[in-house]
RODRENFI-853511 format. One record per residue: x, y, z of N, C-alpha, C, CB in turn; residue in three letters. Coordinates in nm, 3 decimals, padded with zeros to 5 digits. Glycine has a CB too. Layout:
// residues N
npx	npy	npz	capx	capy	capz	cpx	cpy	cpz	cbpx	cbpy	cbpz	aa
X	Y	Z	X	Y	Z	X	Y	Z	X	Y	Z	ALA
...
***
This chain:
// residues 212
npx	npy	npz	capx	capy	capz	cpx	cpy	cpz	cbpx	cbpy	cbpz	aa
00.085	-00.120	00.000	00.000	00.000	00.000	00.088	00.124	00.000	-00.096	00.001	00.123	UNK
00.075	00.215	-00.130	00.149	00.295	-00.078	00.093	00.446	00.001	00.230	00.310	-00.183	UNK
00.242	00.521	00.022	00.242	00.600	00.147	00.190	00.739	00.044	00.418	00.609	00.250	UNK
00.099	00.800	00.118	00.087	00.922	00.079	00.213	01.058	00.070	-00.012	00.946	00.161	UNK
00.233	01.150	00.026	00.308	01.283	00.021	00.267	01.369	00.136	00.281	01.361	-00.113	UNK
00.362	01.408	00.196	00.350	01.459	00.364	00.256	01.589	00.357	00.523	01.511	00.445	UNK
00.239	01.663	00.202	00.117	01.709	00.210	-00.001	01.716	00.201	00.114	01.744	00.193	UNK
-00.048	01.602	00.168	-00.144	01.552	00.154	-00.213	01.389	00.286	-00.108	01.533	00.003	UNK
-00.132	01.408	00.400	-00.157	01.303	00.482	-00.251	01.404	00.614	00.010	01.215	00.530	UNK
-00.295	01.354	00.663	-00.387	01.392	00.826	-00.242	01.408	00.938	-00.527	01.208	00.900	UNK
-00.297	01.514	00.987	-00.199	01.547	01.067	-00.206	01.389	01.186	-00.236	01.723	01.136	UNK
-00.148	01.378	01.304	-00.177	01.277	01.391	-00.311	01.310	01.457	-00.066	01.257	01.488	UNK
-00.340	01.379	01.485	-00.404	01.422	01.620	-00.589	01.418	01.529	-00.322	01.629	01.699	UNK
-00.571	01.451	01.401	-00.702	01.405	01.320	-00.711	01.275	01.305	-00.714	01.458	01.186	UNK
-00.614	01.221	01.325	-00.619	01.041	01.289	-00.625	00.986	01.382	-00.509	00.964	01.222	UNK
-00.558	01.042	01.520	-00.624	01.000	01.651	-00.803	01.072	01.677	-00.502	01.064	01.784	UNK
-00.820	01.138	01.604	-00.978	01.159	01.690	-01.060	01.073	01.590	-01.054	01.350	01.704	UNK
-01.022	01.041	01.473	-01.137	01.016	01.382	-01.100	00.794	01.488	-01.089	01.071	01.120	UNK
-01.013	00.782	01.477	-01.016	00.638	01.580	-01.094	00.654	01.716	-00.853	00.591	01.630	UNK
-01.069	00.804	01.761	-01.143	00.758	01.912	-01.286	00.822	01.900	-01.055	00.828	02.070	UNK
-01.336	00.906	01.805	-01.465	00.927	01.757	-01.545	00.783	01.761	-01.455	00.991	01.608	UNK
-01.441	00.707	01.633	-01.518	00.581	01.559	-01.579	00.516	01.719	-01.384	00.446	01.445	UNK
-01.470	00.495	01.819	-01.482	00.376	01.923	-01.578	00.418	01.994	-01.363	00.339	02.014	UNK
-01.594	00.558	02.025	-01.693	00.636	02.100	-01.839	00.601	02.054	-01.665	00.789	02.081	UNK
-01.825	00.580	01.957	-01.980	00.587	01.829	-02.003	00.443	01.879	-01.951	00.607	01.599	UNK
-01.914	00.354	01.852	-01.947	00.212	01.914	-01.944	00.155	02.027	-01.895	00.139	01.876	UNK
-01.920	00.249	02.100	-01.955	00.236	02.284	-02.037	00.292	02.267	-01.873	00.289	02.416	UNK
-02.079	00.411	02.243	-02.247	00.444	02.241	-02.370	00.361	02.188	-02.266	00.559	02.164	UNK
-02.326	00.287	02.125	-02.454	00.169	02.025	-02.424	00.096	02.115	-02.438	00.092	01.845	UNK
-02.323	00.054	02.167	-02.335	-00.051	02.253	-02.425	-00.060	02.360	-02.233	-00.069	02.298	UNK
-02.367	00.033	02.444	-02.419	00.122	02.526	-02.606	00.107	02.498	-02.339	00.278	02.487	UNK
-02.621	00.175	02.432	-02.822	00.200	02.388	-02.866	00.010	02.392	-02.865	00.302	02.132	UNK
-02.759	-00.042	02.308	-02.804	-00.193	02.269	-02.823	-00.290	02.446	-02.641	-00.276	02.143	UNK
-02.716	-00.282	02.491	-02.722	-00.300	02.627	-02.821	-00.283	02.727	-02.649	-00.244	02.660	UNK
-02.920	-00.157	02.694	-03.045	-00.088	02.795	-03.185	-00.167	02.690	-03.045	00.154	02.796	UNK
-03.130	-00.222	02.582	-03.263	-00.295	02.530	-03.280	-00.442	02.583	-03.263	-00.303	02.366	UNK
-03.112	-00.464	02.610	-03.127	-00.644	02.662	-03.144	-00.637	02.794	-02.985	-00.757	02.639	UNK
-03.147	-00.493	02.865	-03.179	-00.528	02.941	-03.314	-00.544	03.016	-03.117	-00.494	02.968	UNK
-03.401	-00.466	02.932	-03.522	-00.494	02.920	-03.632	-00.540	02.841	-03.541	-00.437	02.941	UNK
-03.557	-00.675	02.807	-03.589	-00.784	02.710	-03.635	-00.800	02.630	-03.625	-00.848	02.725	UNK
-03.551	-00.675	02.555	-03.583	-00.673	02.405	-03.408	-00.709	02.350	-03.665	-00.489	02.345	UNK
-03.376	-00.807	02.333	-03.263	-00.825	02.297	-03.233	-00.882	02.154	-03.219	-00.893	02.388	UNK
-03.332	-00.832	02.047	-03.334	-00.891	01.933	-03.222	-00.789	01.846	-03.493	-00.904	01.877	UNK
-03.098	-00.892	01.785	-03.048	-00.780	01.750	-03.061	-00.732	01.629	-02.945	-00.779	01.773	UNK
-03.174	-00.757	01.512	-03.217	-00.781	01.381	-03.316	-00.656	01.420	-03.278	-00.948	01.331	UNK
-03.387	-00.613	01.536	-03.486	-00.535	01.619	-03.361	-00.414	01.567	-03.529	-00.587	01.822	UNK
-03.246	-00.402	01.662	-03.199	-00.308	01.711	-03.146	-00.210	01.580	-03.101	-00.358	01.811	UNK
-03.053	-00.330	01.532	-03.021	-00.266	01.419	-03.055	-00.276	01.299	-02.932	-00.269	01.408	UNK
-03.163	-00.291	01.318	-03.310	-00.297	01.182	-03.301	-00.113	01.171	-03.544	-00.383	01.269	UNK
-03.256	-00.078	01.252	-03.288	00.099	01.277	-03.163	00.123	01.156	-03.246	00.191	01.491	UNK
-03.203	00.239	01.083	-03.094	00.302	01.001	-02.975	00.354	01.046	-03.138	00.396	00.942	UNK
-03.003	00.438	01.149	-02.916	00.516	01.250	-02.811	00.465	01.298	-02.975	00.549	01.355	UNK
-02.883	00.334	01.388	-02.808	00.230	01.428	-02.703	00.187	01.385	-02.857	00.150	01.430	UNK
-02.754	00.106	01.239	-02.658	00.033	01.108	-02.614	00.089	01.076	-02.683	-00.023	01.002	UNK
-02.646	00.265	01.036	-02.533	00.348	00.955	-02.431	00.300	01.026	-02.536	00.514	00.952	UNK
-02.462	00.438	01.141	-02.361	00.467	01.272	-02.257	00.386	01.287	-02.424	00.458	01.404	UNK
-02.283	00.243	01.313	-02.178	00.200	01.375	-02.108	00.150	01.234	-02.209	00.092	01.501	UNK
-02.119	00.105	01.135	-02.053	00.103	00.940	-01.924	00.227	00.954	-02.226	00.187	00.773	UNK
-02.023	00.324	00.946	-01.959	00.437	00.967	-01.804	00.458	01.029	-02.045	00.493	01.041	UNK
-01.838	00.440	01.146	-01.755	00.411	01.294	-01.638	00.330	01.251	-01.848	00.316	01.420	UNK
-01.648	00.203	01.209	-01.595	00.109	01.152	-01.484	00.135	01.057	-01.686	00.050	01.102	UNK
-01.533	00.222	00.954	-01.438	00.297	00.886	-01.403	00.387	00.915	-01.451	00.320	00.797	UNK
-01.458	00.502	00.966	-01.356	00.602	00.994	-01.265	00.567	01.110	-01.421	00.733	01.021	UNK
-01.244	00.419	01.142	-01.140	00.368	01.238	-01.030	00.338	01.197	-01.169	00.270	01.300	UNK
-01.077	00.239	01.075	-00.995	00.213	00.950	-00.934	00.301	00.894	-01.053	00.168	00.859	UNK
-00.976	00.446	00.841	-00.941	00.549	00.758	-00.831	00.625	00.886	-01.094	00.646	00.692	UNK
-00.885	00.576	01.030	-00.783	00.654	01.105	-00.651	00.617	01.079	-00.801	00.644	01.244	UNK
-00.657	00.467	01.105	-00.549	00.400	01.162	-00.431	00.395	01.014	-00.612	00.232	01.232	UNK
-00.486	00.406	00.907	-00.410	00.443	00.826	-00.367	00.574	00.801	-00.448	00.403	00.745	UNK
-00.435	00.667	00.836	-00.366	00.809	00.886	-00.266	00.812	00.920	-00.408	00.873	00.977	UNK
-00.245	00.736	01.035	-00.153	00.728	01.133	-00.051	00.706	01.093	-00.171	00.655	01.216	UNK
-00.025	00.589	00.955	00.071	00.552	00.902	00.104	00.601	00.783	00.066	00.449	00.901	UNK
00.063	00.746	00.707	00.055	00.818	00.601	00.049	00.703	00.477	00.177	00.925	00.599	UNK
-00.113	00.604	00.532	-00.104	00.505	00.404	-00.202	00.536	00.307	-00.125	00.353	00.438	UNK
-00.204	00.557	00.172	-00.334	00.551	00.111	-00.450	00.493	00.131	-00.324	00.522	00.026	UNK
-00.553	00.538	00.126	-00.683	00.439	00.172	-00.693	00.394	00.026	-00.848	00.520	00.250	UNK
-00.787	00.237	00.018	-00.806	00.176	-00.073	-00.923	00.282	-00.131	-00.831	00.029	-00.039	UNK
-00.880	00.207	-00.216	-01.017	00.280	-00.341	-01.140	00.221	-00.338	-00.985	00.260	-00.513	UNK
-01.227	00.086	-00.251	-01.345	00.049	-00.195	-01.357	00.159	-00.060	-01.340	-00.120	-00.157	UNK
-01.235	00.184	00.001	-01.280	00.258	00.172	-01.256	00.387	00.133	-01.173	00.216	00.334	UNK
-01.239	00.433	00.024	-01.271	00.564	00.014	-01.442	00.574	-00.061	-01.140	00.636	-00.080	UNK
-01.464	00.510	-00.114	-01.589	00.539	-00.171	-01.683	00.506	-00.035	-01.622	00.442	-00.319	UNK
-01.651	00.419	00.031	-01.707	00.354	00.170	-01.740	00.521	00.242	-01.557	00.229	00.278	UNK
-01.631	00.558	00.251	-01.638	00.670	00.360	-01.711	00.751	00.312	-01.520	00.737	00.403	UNK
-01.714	00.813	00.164	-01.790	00.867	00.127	-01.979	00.835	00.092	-01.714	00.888	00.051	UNK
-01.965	00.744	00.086	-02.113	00.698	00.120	-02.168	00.673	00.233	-02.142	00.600	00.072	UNK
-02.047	00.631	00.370	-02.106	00.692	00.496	-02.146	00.812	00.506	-02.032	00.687	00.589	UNK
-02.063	00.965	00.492	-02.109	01.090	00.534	-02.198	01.052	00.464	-02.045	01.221	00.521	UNK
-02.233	01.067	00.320	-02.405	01.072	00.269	-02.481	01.033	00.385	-02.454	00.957	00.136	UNK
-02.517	00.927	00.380	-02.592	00.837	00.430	-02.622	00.914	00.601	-02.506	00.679	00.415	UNK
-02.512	00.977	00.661	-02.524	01.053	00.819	-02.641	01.132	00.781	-02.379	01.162	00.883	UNK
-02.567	01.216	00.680	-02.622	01.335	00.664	-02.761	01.297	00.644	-02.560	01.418	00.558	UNK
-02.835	01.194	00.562	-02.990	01.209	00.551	-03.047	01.141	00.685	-03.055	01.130	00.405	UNK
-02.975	01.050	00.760	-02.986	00.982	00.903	-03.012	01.129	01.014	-02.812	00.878	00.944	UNK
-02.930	01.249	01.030	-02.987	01.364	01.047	-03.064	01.455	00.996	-02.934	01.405	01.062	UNK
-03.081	01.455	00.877	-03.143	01.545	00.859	-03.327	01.487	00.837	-03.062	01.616	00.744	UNK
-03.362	01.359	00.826	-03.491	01.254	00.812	-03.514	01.298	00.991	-03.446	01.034	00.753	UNK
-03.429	01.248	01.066	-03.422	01.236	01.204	-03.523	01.352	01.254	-03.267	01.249	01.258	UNK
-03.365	01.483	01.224	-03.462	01.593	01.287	-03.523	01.687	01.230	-03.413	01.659	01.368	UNK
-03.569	01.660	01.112	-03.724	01.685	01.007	-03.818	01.613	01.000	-03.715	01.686	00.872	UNK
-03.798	01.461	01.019	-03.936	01.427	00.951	-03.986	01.320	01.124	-03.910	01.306	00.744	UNK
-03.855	01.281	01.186	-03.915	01.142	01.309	-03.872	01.241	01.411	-03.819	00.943	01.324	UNK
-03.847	01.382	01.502	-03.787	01.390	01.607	-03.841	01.374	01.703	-03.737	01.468	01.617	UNK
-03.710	01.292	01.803	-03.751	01.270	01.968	-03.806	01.129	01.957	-03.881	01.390	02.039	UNK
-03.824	01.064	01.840	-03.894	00.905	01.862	-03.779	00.816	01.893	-03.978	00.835	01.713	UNK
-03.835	00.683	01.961	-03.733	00.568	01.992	-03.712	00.582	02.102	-03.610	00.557	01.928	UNK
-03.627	00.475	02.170	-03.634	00.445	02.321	-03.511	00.482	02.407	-03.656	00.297	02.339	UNK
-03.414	00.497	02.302	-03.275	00.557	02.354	-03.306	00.673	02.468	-03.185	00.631	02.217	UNK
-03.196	00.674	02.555	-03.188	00.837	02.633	-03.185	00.921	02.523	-03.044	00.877	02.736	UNK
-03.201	01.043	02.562	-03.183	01.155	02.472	-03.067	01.195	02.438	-03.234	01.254	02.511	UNK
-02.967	01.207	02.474	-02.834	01.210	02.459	-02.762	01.133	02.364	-02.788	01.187	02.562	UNK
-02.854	00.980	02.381	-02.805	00.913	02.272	-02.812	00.931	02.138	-02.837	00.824	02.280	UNK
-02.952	00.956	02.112	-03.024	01.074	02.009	-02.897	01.179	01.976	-03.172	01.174	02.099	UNK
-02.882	01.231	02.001	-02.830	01.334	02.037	-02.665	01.313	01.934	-02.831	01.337	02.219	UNK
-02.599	01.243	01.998	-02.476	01.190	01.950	-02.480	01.129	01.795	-02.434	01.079	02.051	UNK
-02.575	01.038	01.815	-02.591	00.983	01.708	-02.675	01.013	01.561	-02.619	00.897	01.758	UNK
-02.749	01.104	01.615	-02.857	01.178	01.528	-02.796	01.325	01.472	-03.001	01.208	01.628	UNK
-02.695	01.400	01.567	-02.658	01.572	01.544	-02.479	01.563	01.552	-02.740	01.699	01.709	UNK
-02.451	01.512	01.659	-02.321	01.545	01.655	-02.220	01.454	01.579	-02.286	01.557	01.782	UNK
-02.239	01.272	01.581	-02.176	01.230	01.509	-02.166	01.278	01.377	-02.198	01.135	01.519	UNK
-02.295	01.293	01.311	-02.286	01.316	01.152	-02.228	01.484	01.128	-02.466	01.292	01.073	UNK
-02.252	01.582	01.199	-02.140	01.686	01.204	-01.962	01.664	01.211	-02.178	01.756	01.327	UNK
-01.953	01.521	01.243	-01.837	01.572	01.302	-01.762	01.475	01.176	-01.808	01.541	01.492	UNK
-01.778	01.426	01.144	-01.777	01.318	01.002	-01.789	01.430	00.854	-01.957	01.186	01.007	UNK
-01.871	01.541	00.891	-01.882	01.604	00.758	-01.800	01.703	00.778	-02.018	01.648	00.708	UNK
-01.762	01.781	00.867	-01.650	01.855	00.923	-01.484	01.808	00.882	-01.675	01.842	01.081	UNK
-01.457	01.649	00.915	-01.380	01.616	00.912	-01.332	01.585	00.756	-01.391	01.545	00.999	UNK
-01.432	01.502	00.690	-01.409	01.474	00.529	-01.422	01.647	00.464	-01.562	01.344	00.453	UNK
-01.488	01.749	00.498	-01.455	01.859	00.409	-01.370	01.897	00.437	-01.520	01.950	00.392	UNK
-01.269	01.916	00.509	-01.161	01.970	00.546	-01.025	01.877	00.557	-01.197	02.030	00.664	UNK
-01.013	01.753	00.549	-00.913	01.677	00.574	-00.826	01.644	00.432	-00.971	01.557	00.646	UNK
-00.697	01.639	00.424	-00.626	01.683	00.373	-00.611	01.536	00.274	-00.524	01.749	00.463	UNK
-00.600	01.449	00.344	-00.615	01.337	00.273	-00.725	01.266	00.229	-00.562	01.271	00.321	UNK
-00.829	01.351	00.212	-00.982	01.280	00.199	-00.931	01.220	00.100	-01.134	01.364	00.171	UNK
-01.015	01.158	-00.019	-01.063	01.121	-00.134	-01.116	01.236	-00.233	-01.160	01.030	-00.101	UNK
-01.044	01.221	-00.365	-01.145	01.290	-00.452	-01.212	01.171	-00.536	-01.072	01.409	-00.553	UNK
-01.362	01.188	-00.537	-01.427	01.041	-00.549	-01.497	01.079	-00.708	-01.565	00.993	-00.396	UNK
-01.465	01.043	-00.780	-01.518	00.983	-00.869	-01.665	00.999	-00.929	-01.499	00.883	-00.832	UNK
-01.706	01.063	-01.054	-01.882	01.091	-01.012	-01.914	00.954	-01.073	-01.988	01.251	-01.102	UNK
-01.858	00.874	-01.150	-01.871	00.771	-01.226	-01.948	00.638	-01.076	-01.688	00.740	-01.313	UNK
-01.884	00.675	-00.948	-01.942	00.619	-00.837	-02.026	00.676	-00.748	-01.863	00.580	-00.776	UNK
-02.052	00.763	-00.795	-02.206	00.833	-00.726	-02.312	00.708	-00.693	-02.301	00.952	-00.861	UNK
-02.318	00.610	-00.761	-02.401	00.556	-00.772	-02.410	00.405	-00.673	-02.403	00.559	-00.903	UNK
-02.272	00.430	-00.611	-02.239	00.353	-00.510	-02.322	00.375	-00.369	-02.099	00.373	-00.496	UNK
-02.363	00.465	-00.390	-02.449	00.516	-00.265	-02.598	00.440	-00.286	-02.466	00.706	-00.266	UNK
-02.662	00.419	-00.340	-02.790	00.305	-00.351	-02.792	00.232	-00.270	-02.803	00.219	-00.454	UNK
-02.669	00.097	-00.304	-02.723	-00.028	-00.303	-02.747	-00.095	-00.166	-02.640	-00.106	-00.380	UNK
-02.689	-00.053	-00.062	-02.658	-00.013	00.098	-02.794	00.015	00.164	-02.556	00.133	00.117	UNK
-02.849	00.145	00.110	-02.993	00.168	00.158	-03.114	00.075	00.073	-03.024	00.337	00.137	UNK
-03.052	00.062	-00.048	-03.196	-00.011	-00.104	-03.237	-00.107	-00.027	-03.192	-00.078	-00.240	UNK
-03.093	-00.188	-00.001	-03.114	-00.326	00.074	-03.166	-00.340	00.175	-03.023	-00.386	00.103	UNK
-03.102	-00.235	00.262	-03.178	-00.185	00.396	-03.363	-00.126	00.390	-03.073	-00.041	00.447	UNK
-03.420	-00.086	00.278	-03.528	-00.079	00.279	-03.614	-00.234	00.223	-03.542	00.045	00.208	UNK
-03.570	-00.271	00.105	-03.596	-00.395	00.118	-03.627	-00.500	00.221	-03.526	-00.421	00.076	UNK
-03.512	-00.528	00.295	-03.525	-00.572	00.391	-03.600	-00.556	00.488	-03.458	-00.571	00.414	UNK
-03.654	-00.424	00.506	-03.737	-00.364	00.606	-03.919	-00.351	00.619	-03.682	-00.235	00.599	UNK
-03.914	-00.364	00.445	-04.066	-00.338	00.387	-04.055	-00.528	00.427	-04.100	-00.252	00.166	UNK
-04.046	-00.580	00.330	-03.993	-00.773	00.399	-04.076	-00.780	00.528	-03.776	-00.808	00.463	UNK
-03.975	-00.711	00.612	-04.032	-00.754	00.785	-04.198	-00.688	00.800	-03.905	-00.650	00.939	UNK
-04.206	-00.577	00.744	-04.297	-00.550	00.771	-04.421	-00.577	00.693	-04.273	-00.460	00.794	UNK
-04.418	-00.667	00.603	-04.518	-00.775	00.581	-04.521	-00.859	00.585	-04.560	-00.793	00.519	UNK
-04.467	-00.930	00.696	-04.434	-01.068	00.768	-04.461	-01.018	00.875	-04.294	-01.141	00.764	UNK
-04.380	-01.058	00.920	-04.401	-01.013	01.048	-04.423	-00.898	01.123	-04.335	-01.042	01.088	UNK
-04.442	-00.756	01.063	-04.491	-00.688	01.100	-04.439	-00.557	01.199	-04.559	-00.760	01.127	UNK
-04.290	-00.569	01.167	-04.239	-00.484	01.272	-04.151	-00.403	01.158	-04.151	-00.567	01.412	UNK
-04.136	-00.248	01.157	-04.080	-00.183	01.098	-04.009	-00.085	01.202	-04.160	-00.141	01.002	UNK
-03.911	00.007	01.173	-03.799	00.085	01.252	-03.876	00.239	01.214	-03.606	00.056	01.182	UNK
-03.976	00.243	01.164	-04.004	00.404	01.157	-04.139	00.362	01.094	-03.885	00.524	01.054	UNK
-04.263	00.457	01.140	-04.369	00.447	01.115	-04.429	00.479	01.055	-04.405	00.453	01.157	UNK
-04.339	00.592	00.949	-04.384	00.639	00.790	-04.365	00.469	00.693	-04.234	00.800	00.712	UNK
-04.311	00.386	00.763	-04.273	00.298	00.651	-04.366	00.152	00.720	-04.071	00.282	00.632	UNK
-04.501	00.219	00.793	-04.565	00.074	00.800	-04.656	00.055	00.679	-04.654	00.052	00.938	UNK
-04.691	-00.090	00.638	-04.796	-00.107	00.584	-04.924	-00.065	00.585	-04.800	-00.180	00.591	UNK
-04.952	-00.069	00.676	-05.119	-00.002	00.687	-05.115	00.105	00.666	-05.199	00.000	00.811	UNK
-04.988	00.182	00.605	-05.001	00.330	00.573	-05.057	00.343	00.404	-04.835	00.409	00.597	UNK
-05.039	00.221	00.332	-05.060	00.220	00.208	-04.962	00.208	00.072	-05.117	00.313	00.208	UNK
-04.986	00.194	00.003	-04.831	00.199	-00.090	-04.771	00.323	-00.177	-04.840	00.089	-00.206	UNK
-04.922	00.418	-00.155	-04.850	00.518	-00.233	-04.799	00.610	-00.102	-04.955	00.604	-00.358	UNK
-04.837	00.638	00.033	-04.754	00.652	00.147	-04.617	00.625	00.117	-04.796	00.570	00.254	UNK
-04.595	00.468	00.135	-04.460	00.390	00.144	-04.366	00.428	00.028	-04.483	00.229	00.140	UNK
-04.391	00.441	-00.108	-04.335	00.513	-00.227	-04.283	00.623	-00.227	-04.408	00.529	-00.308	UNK
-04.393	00.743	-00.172	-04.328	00.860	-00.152	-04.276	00.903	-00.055	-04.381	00.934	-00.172	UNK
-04.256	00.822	00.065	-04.129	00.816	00.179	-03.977	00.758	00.107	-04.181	00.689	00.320	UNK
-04.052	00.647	00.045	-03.892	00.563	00.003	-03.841	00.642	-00.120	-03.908	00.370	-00.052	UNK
-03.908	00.730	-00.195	-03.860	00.812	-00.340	-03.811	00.876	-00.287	-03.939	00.879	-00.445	UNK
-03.863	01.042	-00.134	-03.785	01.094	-00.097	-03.626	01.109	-00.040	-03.842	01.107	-00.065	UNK
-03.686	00.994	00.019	-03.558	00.939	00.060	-03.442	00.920	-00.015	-03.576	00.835	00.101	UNK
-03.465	00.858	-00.088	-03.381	00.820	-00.187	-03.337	00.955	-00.299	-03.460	00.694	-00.258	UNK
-03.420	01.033	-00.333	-03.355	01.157	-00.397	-03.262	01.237	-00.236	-03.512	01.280	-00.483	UNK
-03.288	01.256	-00.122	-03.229	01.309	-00.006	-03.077	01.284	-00.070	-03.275	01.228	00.150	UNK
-03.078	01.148	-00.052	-02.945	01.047	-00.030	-02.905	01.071	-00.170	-02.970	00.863	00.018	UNK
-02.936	01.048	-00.260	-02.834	01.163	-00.371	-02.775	01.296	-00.379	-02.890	01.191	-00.470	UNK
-02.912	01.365	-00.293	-02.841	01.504	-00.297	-02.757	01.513	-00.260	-02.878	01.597	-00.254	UNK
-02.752	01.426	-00.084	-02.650	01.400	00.007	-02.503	01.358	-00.075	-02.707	01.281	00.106	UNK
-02.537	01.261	-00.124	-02.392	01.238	-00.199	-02.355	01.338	-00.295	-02.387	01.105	-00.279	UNK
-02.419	01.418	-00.359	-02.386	01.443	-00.442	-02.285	01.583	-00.409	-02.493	01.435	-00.520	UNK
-02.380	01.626	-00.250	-02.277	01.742	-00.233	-02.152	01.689	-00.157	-02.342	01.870	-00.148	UNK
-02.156	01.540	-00.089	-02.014	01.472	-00.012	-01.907	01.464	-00.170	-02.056	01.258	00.082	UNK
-01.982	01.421	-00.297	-01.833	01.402	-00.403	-01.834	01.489	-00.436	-01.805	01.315	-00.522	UNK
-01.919	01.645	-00.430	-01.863	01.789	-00.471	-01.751	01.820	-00.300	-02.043	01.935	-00.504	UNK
-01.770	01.776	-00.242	-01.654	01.830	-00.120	-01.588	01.775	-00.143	-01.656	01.828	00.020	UNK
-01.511	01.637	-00.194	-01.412	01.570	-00.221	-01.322	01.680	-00.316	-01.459	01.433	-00.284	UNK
-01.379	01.767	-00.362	-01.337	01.836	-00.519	-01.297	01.977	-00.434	-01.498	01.855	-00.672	UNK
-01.348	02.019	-00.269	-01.315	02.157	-00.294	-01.189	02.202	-00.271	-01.388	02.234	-00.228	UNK
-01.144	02.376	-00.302	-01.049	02.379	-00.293	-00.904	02.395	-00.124	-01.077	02.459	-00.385	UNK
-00.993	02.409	-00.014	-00.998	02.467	00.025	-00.909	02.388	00.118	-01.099	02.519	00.026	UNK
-00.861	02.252	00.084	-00.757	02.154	00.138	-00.672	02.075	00.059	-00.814	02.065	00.211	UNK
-00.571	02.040	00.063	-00.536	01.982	-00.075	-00.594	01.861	-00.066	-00.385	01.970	-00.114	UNK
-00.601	01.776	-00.183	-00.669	01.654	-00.196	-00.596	01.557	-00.241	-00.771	01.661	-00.269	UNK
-00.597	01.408	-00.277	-00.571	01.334	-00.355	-00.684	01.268	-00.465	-00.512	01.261	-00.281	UNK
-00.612	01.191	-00.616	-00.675	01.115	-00.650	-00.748	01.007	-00.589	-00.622	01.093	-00.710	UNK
-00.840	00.964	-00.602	-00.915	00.833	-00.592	-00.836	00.702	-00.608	-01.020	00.832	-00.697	UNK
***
């Protein structure tokens, strides 16, 4: 793998927060997941059936990954850069659905909300517009951003005509199908826009960048 050009690498101290961000994000899911088993709801298909949830901790995951190669001024692969960049998307409509269209729902403390709904996805879009070694991504992979949520809605409409349990209540059945359509269309144009302005920040000028 090779090493990036010393102007174009994350200083340390960004590559140490984006690692202790990531771990923080996953002690916090843990954390929320923990207060459900303990009151015996311990399904974990339940828990992280939630978008937020599944982003969040994906998310987490890589920008741990993207740290720890910081650290070592290594190039990120060309799957974990498009990765990262389809995480911020994906935050960004996880906040902005959150606290426009569901706020204050779910069983979490508020704080947890909180972290995971406002400040994580700030601090992820803060970090990729300004970081020196982001990614400049490609528009040819714009389209990498889909297949992640489709599945995740798929999967979700599924449960909820089976068995009957869905993670947000714009997306039950008994709401109807042209309801369920124009939640899942919005959505889905959101999450383009979303990407579309994360691979216009890959492009700005205002840090130096690398190729893809």
């Amino acid at each position: 793998m090779q090493s990036l050009p010393a102007s174009a690498r994350a200083d340390p101290r960004r590559a140490l927060g984006r690692i202790v961000v990531g771990a923080a994000v996953l002690a916090v899911i843990s954390y929320a997941y923990a207060l459900r088993v303990a009151v015996g709801d311990a399904n974990p298909f339940d828990f992280f059936g939630y978008f937020t949830n599944q982003t969040s901790a994906l998310t987490a995951a890589v920008l741990i990954v993207v740290g720890l190669l910081a650290t070592n001024g290594r190039r990120v692969p060309r799957v974990l850069t498009v990765a990262w960049g389809v995480g911020v998307a994906c935050l960004i409509v996880v906040a902005v659905v959150y606290n426009g269209l569901v706020p204050g729902t779910g069983s979490a403390p508020p704080w947890v909300s909180v972290v995971l709904h406002a400040v994580f996805p700030a601090l992820v879009v803060v970090d990729f517009a300004t970081a020196p070694d982001r990614p400049e991504l490609p528009w040819t992979r714009l389209w990498w951003v889909l297949p992640y949520p489709l599945l995740w809605v798929a999967v979700v409409l599924l449960r909820g005509a089976t068995d009957g349990w869905v993670p947000y209540g714009f997306l039950l059945p008994e709401r109807g199908l042209t309801s369920l359509v124009l939640h899942v269309s919005g959505i889905l144009v959101l999450l383009l826009a979303a990407a579309t302005g994360v691979w216009s920040l890959s492009r700005a000028r205002w840090a130096p960048r690398r190729p893809s």
